[in-house]
N, C-alpha and C positions, 0 to 999 in steps of 0.2 A: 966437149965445148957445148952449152947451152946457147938454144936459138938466142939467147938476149943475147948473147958474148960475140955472136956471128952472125950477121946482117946481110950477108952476100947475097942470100937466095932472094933480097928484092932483084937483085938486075937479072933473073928468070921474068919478073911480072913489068920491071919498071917499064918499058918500053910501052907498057899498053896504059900508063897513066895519063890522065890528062894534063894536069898541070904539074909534071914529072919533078922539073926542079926545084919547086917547092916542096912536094911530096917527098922525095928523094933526103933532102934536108930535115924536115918534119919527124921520119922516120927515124932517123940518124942520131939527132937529136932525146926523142924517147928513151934510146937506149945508154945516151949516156946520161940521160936522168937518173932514169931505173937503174942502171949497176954505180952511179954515186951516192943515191938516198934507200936501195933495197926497196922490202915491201912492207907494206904495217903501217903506212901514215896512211892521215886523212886524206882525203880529194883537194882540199884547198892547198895542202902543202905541197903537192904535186902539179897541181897547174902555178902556183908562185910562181916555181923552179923551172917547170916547164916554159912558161910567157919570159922569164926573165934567159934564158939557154935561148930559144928562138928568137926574141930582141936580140944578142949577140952576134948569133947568124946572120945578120942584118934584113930578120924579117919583121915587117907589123903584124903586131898580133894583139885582138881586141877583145877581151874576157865578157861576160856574164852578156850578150847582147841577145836583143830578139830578132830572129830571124825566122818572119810567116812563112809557111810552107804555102806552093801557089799547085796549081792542076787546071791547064787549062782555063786560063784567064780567072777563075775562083779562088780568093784564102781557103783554105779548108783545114783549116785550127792554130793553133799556136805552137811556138818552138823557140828554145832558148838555149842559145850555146855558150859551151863553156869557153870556148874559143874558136874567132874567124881567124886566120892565117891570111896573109897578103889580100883580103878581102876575095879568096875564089874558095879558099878551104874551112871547111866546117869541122869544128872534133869537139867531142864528148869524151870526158873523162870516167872511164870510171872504175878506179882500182881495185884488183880484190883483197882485202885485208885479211892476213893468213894468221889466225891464233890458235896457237899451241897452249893446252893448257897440260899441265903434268900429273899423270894417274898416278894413283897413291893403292898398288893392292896390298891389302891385307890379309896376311893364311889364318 
């Protein structure tokens, strides 16, 4: 069984999350993205699905927003996510597209 197929080993770390039950959901959610659409799509096709699986959950979730990074009372540059979750969680997408291309040897 592949880590995607089997999610348990978050309730090893969940307890130390801050905003657990959201997190808990969030995470839950990814995988049943990922083994309903596989790998190989674009970023956008994967946050749709994603924002629209997390709307169901009955969470808000709010695409492409700017969110400044602060330090100590300072902006200190720009940041743009792909997705806020219940306005506490911040995620970035970013999937790896796996192409297989088919070698052709010749003797």
């Amino acid at each position: 069984m592949s880590p995607v197929e089997d999610w348990r080993w978050i309730r090893v770390w969940s307890n130390r999350l801050k905003h657990r039950d959201v997190s808990e959901k969030i995470i839950g959610v990814f995988f049943q993205v990922y083994n309903a659409l596989g790998h190989g799509f674009l970023e956008a096709v994967y946050e749709r699905a994603f924002a629209i699986a997390l709307v169901e959950k009955g969470l808000c979730v709010r695409t492409q927003i700017e969110v400044p990074p602060w330090f100590r009372g300072h902006k200190v540059g720009d940041f743009s996510a792909d997705m806020l979750v219940q306005d506490c969680i911040s995620l970035n997408l970013n999937p790896a597209a796996v192409l297989m291309f088919p070698i052709r040897l010749s003797c």
